[in-house]
C-alpha positions in Angstrom: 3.0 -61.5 -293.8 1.4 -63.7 -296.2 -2.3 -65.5 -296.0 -2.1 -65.2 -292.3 -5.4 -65.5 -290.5 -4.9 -63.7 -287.1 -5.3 -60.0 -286.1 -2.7 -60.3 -284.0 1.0 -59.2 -284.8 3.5 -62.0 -284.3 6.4 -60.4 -282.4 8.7 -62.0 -279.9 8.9 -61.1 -276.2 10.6 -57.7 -274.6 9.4 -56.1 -277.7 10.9 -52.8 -278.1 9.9 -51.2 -281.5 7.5 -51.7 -284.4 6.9 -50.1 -287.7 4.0 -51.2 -289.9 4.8 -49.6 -293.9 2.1 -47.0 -295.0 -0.3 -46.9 -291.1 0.2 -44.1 -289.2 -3.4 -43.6 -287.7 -3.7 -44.9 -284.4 -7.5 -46.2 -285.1 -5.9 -49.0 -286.8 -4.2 -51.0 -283.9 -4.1 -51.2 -280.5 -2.3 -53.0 -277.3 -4.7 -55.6 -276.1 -3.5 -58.0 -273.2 -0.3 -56.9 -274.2 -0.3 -57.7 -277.7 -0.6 -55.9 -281.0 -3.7 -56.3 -282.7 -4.5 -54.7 -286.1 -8.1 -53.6 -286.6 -10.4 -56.1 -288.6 -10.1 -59.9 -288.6 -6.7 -60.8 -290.3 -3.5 -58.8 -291.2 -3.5 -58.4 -294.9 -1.9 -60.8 -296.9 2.3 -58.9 -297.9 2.4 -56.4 -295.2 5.5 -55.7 -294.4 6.2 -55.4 -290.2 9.7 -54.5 -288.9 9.9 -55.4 -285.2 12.6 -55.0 -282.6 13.0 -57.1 -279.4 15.5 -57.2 -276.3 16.9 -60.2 -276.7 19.2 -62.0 -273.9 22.7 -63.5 -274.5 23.5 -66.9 -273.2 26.2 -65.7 -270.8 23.9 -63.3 -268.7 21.4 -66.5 -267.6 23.3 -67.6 -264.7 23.1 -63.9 -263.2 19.1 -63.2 -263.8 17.4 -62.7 -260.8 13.9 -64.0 -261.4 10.5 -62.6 -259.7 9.1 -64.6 -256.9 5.8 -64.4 -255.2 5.0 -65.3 -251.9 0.9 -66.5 -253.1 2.1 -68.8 -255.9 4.4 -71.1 -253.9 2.6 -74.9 -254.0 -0.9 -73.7 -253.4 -3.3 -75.4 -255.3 -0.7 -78.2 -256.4 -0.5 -81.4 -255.3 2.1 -82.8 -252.9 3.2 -85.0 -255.5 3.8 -81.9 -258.1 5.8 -79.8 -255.0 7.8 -82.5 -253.9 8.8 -83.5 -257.9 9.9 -79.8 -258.4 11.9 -79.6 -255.5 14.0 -83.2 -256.4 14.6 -82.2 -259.7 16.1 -78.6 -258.7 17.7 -79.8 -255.0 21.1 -78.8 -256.6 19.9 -75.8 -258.4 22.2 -72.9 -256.3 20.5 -69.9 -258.7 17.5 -68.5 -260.2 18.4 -70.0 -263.2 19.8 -73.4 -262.6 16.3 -73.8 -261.1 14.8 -73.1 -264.0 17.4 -75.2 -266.4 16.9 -78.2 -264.0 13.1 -78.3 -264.6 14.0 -77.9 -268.5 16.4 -80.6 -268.7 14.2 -82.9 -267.0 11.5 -82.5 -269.5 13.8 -82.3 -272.5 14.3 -86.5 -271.5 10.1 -86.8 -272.2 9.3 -88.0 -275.3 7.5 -85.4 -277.9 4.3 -87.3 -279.4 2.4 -84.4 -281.3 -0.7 -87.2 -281.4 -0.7 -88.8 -277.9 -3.8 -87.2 -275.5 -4.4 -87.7 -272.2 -7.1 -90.3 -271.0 -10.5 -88.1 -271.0 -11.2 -89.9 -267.5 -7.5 -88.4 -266.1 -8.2 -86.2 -263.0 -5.0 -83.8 -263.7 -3.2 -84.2 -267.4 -0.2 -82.8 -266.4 0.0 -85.8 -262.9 -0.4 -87.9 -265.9 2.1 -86.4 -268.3 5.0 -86.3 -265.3 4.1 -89.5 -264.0 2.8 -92.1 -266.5 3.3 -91.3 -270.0 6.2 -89.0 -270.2 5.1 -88.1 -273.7 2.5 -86.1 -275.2 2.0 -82.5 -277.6 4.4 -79.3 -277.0 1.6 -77.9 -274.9 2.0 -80.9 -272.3 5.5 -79.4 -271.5 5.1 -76.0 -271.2 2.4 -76.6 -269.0 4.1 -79.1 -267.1 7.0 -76.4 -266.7 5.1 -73.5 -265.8 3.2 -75.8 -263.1 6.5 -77.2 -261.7 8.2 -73.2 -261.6 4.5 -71.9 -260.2 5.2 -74.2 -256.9 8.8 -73.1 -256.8 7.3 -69.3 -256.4 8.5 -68.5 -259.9 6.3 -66.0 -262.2 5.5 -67.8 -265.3 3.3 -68.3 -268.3 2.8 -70.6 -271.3 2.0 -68.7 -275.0 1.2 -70.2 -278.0 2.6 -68.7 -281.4 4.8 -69.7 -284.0 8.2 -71.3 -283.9 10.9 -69.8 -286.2 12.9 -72.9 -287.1 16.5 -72.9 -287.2 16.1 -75.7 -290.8 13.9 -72.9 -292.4 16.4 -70.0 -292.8 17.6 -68.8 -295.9 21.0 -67.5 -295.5 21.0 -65.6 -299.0 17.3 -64.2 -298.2 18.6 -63.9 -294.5 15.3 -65.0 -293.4 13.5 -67.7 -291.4 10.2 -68.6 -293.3 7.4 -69.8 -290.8 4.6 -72.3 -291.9 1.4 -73.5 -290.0 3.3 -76.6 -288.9 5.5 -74.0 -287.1 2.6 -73.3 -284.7 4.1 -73.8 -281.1 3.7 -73.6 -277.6 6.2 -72.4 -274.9 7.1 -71.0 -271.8 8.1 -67.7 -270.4 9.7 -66.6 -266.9 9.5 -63.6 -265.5 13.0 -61.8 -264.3 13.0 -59.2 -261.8 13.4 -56.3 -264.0 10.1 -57.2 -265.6 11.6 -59.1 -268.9 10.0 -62.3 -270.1 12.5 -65.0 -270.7 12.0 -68.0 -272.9 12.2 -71.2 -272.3 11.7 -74.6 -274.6 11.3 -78.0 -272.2 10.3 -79.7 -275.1 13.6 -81.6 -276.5 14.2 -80.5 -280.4 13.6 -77.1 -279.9 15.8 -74.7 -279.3 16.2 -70.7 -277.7 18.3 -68.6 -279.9 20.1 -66.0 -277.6 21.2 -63.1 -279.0 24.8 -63.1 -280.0 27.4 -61.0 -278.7 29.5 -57.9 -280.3 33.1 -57.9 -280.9 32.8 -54.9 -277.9 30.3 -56.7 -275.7 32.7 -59.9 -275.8 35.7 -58.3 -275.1 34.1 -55.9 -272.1 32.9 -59.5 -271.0 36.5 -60.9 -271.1 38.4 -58.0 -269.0 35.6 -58.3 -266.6 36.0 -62.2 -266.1 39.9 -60.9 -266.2 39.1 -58.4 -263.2 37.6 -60.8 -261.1 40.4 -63.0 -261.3 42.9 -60.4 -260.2 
């Protein structure tokens, strides 16, 4: 971590593990909203933070199962909102085709970093689905987590920092991250509690885990067994 101004530790979601070189008293951090913050205003400047994640592979999204609740449904949305989620997902047949569908939608919107909303617009997001179909990274998660709400879907949108796919170093075998890399997305809640990622915005991208030699075998004879 270098000259970065937050006291909160940037880790992924599903986090499983973290070690923090040289603290080992508990009075120094602590879980608050469910993320780690380090006691006093900013991380120092070249601490050195190993964390671990659960990360999901792109061949187990058509099988999550993703937690539904009975009280979001379309209440507090407009008709107009409702009726848009349910046109862009009416041949969604899964969980997760539902939530691709709204993705794929968005990822035709134009990203425009500088374009606000009119201050005399009733409801930015109306306005983002319906009129401009272009606006900041925060306009589409938003927009997503709005259209998955009145689908019953459990969702939020975060704000962070996006590790860029053009900024890793393949002889460092890191990704460097730079105030332009701050970012917002979206998460969706599966039924075993996980948080799963997702970018509407087009030019960003989710990397999934990637599969062992075991795991893509195993995955093979069982595509083989239900063949047979």
């Amino acid at each position: 971590i270098i000259n970065f101004k937050s006291a909160i530790v940037p880790c992924p979601p599903n986090q499983t593990a973290i070690h923090i070189d040289k603290l080992h008293d508990a009075r120094f951090f602590r879980w608050e909203d469910g993320l780690l913050r380090i006691a006093g205003e900013k991380i120092p400047s070249l601490s050195v933070l190993h964390v671990a994640s659960e990360q999901f592979h792109r061949h187990q999204l058509p099988n999550l199962e993703f937690s539904r609740s009975a009280g979001l449904g379309s209440a507090g949305t407009s008709s107009r909102l409702a009726k848009l989620a349910k046109e862009w997902t009416s041949e969604a047949t899964s969980d997760w085709e539902c939530v691709k569908a709204i993705c794929e939608n968005l990822r035709t919107f134009e990203v425009a970093p500088k374009l606000h909303v009119p201050e005399d617009t009733e409801d930015a997001v109306e306005h983002f689905l319906f009129v401009s179909r272009a606006g900041p990274d925060f306009l589409f998660a938003t927009s997503a987590a709005v259209l998955l709400r009145t689908l019953g879907y459990e969702c939020r949108v975060l704000s962070g920092l996006y590790a860029d796919p053009e900024n890793y170093d393949r002889l460092a075998k890191s990704t460097g991250v730079f105030a332009g890399n701050v970012h917002f997305w979206g998460e969706v809640r599966t039924s075993d509690g996980r948080w799963l990622v997702v970018e509407p915005p087009p030019g960003f991208e989710v990397l999934y885990a990637r599969q062992t030699l075991s795991q893509h075998f195993a995955s093979m004879l069982n595509g083989l067994a239900d063949h047979v």
